[in-house]
VMD Tcl script that draws the C-alpha trace (Angstrom):
set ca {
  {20.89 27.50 -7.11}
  {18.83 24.39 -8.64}
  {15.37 25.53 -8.72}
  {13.21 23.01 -7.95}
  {13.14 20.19 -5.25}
  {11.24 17.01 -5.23}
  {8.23 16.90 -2.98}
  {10.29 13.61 -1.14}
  {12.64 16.23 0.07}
  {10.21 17.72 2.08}
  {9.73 15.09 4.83}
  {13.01 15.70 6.66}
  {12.53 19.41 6.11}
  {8.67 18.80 7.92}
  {10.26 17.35 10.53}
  {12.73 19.51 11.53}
  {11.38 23.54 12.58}
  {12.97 26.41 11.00}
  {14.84 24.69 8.09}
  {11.88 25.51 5.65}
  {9.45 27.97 4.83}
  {6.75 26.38 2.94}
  {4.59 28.64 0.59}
  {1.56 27.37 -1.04}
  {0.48 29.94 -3.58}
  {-2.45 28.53 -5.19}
  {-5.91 30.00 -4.02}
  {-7.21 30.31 -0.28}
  {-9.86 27.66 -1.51}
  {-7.73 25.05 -2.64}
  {-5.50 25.34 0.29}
  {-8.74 25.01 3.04}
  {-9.29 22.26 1.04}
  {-6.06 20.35 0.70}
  {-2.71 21.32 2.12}
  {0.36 20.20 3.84}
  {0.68 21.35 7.57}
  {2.68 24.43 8.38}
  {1.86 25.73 4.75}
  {1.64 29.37 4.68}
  {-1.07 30.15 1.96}
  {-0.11 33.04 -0.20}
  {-2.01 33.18 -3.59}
  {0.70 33.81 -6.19}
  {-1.48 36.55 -7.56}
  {-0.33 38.00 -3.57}
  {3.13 36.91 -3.72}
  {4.73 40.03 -4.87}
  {3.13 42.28 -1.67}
  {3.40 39.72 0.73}
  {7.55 39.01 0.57}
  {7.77 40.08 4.47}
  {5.86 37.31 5.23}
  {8.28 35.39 4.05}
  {10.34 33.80 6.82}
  {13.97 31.90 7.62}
  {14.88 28.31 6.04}
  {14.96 27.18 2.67}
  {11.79 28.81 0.47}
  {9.87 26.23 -0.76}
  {6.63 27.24 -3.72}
  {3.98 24.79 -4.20}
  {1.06 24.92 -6.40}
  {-1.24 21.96 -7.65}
  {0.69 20.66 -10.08}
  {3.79 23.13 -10.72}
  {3.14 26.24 -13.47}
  {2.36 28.94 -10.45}
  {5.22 27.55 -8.69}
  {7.17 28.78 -11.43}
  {6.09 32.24 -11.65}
  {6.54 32.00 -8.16}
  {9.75 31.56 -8.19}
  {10.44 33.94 -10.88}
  {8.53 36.97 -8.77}
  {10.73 36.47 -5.94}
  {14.32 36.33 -8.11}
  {13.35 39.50 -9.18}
  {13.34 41.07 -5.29}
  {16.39 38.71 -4.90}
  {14.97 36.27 -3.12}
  {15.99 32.49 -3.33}
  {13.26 30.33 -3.87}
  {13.03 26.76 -5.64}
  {9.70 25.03 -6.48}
  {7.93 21.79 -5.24}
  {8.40 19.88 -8.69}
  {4.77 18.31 -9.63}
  {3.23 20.28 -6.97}
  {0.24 18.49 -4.50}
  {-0.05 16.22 -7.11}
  {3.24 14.58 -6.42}
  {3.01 15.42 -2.88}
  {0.11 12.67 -2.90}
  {2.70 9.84 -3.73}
  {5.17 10.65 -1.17}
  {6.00 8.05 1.05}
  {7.97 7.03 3.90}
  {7.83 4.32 6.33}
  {8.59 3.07 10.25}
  {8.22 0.14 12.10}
  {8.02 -1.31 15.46}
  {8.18 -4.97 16.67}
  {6.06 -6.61 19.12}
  {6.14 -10.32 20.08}
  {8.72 -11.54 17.54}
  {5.86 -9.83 14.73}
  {7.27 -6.47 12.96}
  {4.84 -4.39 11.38}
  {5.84 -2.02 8.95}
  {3.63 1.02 8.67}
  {3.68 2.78 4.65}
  {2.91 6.29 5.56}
  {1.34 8.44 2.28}
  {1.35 11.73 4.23}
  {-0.37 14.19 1.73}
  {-3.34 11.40 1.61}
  {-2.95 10.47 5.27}
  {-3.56 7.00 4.05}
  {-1.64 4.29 5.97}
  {-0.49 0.93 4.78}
  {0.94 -2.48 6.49}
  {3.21 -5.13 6.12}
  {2.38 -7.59 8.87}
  {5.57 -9.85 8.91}
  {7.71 -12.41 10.72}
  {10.08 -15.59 9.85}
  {9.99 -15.30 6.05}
  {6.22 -13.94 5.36}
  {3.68 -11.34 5.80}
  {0.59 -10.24 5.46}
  {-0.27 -6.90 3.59}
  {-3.09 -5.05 4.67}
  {-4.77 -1.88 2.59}
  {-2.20 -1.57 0.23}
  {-1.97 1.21 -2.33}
  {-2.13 1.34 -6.05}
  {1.80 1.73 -5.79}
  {2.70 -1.76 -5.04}
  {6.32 -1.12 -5.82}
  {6.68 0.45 -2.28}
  {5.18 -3.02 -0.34}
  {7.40 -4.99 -2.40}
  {10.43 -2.86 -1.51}
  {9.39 -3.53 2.38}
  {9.05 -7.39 1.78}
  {12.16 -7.96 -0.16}
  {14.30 -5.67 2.38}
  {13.13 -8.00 5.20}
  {13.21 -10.91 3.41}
  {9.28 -11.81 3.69}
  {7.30 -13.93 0.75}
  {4.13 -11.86 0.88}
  {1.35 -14.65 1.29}
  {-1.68 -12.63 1.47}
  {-3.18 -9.44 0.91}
  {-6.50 -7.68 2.38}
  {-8.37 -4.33 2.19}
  {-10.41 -3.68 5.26}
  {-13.03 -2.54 3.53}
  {-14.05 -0.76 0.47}
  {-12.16 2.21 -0.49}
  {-13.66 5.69 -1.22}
  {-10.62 8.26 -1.52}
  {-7.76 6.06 -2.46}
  {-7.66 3.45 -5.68}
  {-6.93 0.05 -3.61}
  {-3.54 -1.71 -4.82}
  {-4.83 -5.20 -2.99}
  {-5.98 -6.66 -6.16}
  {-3.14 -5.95 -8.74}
  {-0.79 -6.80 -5.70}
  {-2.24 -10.23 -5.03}
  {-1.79 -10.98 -8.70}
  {1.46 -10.11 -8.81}
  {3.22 -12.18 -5.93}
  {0.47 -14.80 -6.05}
  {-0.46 -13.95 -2.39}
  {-4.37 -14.78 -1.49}
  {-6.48 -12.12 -1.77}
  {-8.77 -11.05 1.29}
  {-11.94 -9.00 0.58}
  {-15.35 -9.19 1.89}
  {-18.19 -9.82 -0.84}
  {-20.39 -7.89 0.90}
  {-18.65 -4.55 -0.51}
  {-19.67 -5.70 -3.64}
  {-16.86 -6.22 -5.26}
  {-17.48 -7.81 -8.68}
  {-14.17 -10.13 -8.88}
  {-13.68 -13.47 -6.36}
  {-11.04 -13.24 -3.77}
  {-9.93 -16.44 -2.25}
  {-11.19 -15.73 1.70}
  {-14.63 -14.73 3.03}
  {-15.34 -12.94 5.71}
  {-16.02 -16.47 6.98}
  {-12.56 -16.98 6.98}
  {-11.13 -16.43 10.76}
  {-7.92 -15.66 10.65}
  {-4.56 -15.71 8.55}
  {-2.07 -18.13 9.68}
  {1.79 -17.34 8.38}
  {4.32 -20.03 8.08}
  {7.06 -20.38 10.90}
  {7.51 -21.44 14.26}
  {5.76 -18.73 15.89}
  {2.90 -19.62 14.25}
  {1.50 -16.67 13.64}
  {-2.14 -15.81 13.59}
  {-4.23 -12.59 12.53}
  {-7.81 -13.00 13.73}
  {-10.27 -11.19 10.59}
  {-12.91 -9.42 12.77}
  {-16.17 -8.70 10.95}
  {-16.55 -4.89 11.74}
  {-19.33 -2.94 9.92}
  {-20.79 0.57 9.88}
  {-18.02 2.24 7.85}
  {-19.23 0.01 5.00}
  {-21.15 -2.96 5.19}
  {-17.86 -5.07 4.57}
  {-15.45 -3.71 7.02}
  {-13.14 -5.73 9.00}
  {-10.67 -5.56 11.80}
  {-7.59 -7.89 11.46}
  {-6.23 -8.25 14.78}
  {-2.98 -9.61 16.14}
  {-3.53 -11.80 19.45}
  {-3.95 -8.67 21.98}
  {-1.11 -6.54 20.57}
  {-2.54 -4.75 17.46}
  {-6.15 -3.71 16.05}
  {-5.54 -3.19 12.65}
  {-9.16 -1.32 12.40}
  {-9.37 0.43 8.64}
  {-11.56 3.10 8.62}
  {-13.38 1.56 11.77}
  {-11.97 3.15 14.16}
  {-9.17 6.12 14.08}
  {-6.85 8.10 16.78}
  {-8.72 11.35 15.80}
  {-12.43 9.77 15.14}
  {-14.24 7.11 14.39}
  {-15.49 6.21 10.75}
  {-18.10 7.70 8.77}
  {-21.26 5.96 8.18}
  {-22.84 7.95 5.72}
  {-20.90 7.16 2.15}
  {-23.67 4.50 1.66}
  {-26.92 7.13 1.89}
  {-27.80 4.92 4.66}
  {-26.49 7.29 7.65}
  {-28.13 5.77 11.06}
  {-28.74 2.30 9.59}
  {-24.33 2.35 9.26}
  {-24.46 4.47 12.44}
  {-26.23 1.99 14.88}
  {-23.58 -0.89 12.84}
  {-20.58 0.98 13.38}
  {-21.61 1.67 17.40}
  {-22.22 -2.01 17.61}
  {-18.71 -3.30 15.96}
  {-17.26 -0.63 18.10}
  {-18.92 -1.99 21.61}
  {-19.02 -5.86 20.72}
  {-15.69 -6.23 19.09}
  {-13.47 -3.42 19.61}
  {-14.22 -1.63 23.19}
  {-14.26 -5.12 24.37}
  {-10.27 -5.62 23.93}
  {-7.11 -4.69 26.36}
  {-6.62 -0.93 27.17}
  {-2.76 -1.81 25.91}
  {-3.24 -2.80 22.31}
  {-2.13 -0.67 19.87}
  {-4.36 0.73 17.05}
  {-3.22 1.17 13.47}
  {-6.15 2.93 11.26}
  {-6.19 3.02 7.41}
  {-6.01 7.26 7.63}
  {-4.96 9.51 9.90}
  {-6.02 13.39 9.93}
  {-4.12 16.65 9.19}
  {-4.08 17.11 13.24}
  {-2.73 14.16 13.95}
  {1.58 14.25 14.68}
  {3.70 12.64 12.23}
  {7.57 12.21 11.42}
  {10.11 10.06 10.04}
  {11.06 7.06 11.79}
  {8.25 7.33 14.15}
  {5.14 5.19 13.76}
  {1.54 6.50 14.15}
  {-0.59 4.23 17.22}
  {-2.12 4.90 20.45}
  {-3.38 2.63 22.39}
  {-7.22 1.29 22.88}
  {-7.18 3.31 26.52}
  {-5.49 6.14 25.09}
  {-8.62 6.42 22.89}
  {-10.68 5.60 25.15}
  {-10.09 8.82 27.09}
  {-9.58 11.19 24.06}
  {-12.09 10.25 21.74}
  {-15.70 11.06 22.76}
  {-17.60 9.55 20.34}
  {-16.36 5.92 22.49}
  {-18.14 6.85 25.90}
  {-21.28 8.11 24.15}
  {-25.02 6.15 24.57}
  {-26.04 4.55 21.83}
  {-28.40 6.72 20.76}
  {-25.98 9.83 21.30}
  {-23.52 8.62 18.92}
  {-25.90 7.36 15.88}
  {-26.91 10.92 16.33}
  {-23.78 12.30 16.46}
  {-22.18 9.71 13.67}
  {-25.03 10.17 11.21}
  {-25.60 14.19 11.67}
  {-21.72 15.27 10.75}
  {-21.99 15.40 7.47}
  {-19.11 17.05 5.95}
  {-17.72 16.75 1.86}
  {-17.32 13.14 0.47}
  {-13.90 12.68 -0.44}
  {-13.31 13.61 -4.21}
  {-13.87 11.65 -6.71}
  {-15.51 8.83 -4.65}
  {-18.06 7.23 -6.73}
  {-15.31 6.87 -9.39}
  {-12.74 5.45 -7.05}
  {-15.46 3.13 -5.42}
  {-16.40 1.65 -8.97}
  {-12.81 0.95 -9.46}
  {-12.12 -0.49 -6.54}
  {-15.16 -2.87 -6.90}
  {-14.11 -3.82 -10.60}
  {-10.60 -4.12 -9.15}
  {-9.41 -2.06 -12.40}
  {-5.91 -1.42 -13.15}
  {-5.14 2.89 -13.89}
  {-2.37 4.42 -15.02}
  {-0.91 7.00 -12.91}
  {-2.05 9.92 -14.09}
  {-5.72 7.73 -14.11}
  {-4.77 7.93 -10.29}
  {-3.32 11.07 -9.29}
  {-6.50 12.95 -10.95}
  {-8.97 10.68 -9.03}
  {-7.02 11.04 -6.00}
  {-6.35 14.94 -5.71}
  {-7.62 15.77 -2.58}
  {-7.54 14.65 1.27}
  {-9.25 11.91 2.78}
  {-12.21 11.98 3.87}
  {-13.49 9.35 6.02}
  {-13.50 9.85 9.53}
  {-16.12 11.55 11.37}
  {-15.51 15.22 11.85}
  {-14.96 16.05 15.15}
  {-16.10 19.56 15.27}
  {-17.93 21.10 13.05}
  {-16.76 23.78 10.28}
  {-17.35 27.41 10.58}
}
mol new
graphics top color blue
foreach p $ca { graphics top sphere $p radius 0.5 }
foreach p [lrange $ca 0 end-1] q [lrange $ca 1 end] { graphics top cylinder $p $q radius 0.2 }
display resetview
């Protein structure tokens, strides 16, 4: 029996109960802090007494980056147990990624879904181009997307500045030639060719298609919303289908709080109950599965998010007084991501370890 499997190989197996039995065996700290859903934490110093937890399916080990997946695997051979590894471990369970579309209006969008970072990506296309919107640091996934549909990739944005992920929109701009959309006012220290000032992105073709850049801030003082007619909010770390941004990343906690309730209620709230949103990140709660894209719609949110019917005053409260863990790493990834630097991978998967961070927490940790 090969002993190892590569953490790809788990999305079908995610997606379909009872054909695995995932076992993380590193500590009961690390996996509270960062694990894949349906995990059943045993510490590998454990393993050995704990076999009859061990269920049906194929028994998948996975550590951080491998070595205790090992000895894992090794402790249950010896009770003659069949077991095989997650090769590279959370590490490489941070670059797995699949994708799934849906069309609306002669548009498709193609959503790039990193599940063990819960960081979502787009490719905005139709009649030869597309836009790309928050890409990641592994461009050679977007470019797959454009070249399988045939789209020139004519521009590029981030919604805002990044604080758990190392931002691909720079190195992916130079490398098709598409314009580059940032706002200045995250500080970035290299030009892009559009402003916020900038209204919209026009894409060649007869449909003449037009993504209105919406000026949304309180996550960070450069956030925007691109928005397609009244079909999709494409709303970054703005707004999510679990929460709503966090304002406090800057140290400036209400000041971001009473901006992010105003982008919410002036350009956001404002918009038809039917459009779809697509956020940056989605949480560990929230469903996902091959082949099925991740939206719900502005009414949908409207009833199942609190944080939207609150006063003004109740939410700055509530926005500014959650404060939970920054996402790791994130004065080092921010600093990149305003110098627009180019890492290697392993640069990237050691900055990156870790979940995101960056909505609001809903409830509050015991």
């Amino acid at each position: 029996m090969n002993q190892e499997i590569a953490a790809a190989a788990l999305l079908p197996l995610l997606d379909d109960p009872g054909s695995l039995c995932l076992i993380d065996v590193r500590s009961p700290e690390e996996f509270h802090e960062w694990a894949i859903p349906g995990a059943i934490n045993i510490p590998i110093e454990e393993l050995d007494g704990r076999r009859d937890e061990i269920v049906s399916g194929l028994i998948a080990l996975i550590c951080a980056a491998g070595p205790r997946s090992v000895r894992g695997v090794e402790i249950l051979a010896r009770a003659g147990i069949d077991a095989v590894m997650v090769k590279g471990g959370m590490a490489a369970w941070g670059h797995v990624y699949d994708t799934a579309s849906l069309t609306l209006g002669g548009v498709t969008i193609v959503q790039l879904r990193r599940r063990g970072k819960g960081c979502l990506s787009y490719v905005v296309g139709a009649e030869g181009s597309c836009v790309v919107i928050d890409p990641p640091m592994d461009i050679e996934y977007v470019a797959e997307i454009a070249r399988d549909c045939e789209w020139q990739i004519t521009h590029v944005a981030d919604t805002h500045l990044h604080a758990d992920h190392v931002s691909g929109a720079r190195l992916l701009a130079e490398t098709t030639g598409a314009m580059l959309v940032l706002n200045s006012e995250d500080g970035y220290s290299f030009p892009s060719d559009a402003s916020i000032a900038a209204s919209s992105i026009d894409l060649a073709g007869s449909l003449a298609l037009s993504i209105e850049r919406v000026a949304t801030p309180g996550h960070t003082m450069g956030s925007a919303t691109f928005a397609l007619g009244d079909m999709a909010l494409f709303t970054g770390d703005t707004l999510f289908l679990e929460s709503v941004g966090r304002p406090d990343l800057a140290d400036s906690a209400e000041e971001f709080a009473e901006k992010l309730y105003d982008s919410l209620h002036t350009e956001l709230l404002m918009r038809s109950d039917s459009t779809l949103i697509f956020p940056a990140h989605i949480g560990q709660d929230v469903p996902i599965s091959c082949g099925t894209i991740v939206t719900a719609t502005l009414g949908q949110l409207k009833e199942s998010l609190e944080a939207l019917s609150m006063s003004r005053e109740r939410f700055i409260e509530f926005a500014a007084g959650r404060a939970t863990p920054r996402p790791p790493n994130y004065q080092a990834i921010v600093a990149s991501n305003q110098a627009g630097a180019v890492l290697s991978f392993e640069e990237i998967s050691e900055l990156e370890a870790g979940p995101n961070r960056c909505a609001v927490a809903t409830a509050i940790a015991s």
